[in-house]
C-alpha positions in Angstrom: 0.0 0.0 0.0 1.2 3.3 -0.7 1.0 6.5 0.9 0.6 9.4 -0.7 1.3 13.1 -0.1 -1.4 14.4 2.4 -2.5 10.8 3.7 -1.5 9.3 6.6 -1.0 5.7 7.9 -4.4 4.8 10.2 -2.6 1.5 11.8 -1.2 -1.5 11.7 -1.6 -4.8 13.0 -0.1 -8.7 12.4 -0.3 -11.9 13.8 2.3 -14.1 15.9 4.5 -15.6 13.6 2.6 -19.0 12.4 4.9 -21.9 11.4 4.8 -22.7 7.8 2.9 -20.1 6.9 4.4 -16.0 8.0 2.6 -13.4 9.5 -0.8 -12.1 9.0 -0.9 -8.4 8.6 -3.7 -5.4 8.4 -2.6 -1.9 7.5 -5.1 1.0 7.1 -4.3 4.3 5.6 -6.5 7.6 6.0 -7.0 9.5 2.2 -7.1 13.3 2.1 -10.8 13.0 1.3 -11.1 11.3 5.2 -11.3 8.0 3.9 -10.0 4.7 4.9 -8.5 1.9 2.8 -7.4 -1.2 3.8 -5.4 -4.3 2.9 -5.1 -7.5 5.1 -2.1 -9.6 3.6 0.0 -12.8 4.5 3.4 -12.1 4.9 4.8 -15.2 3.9 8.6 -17.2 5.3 9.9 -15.9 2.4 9.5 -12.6 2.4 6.7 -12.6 -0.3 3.2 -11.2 0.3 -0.1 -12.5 -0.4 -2.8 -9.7 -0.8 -6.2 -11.5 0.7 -8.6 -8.7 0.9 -8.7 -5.0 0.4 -10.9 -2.4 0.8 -12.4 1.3 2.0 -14.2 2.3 5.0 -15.8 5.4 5.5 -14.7 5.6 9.7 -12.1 4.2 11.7 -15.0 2.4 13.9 -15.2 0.5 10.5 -11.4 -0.5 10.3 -12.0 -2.3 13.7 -14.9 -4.3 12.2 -12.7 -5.2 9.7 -10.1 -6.4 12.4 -12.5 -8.1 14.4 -13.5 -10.4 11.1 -10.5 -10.8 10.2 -9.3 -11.8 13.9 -12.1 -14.0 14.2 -11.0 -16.4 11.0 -7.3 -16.1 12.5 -8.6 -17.4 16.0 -10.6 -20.1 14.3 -8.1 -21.0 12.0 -4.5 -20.6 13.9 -5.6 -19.8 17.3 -4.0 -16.3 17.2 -5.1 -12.7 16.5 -3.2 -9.9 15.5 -2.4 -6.8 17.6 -1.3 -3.3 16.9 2.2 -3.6 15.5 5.4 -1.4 15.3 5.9 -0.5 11.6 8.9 1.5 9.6 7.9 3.5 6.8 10.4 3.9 4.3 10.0 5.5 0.7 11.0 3.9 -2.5 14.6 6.1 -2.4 15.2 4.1 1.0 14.5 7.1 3.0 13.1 6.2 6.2 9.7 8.0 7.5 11.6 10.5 9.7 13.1 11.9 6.2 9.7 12.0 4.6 7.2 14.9 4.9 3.5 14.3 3.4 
């Protein structure tokens, strides 16, 4: 997901890491129109990722709705859930977020 000048990053979330399998991930961005879009992914052992769902909200109330699904097939599934995560933001020149301005 990219972020764009005047939009700013809403969250993000992951999983436990899940043997065979990676890390389950949800970011959420706010757009300059106020916004939200979404993309839950699968961050798999190899470093590849695996786009499940994406998609826009109109509140952040939603974005936890979104969470709570998505948690909810995790717990089933795996028997974890993902919780707010630390995140780096870096742009495509390799500057980190602390070098860009939006």
């Amino acid at each position: 997901m990219n972020v764009d000048e005047g939009e700013t990053i809403a969250g993000m979330w992951a999983s436990p890491r899940i043997p065979q399998i990676g890390v389950y991930k949800l970011t959420a961005k706010k757009r300059k129109d106020g916004t939200y879009e979404w993309v839950h992914f699968q961050h798999r052992l190899d470093g590849t990722r695996k786009v499940l769902f994406r998609g826009e909200v109109e509140t952040k109330a939603r974005i936890a709705d979104v969470l709570e699904a998505a948690n909810k097939t995790l717990r089933q599934v795996y028997g974890v859930t993902m919780s707010v995560a630390d995140y780096d933001v870096s742009a495509l020149n390799a500057r980190t977020s602390g070098d860009i301005v939006h």
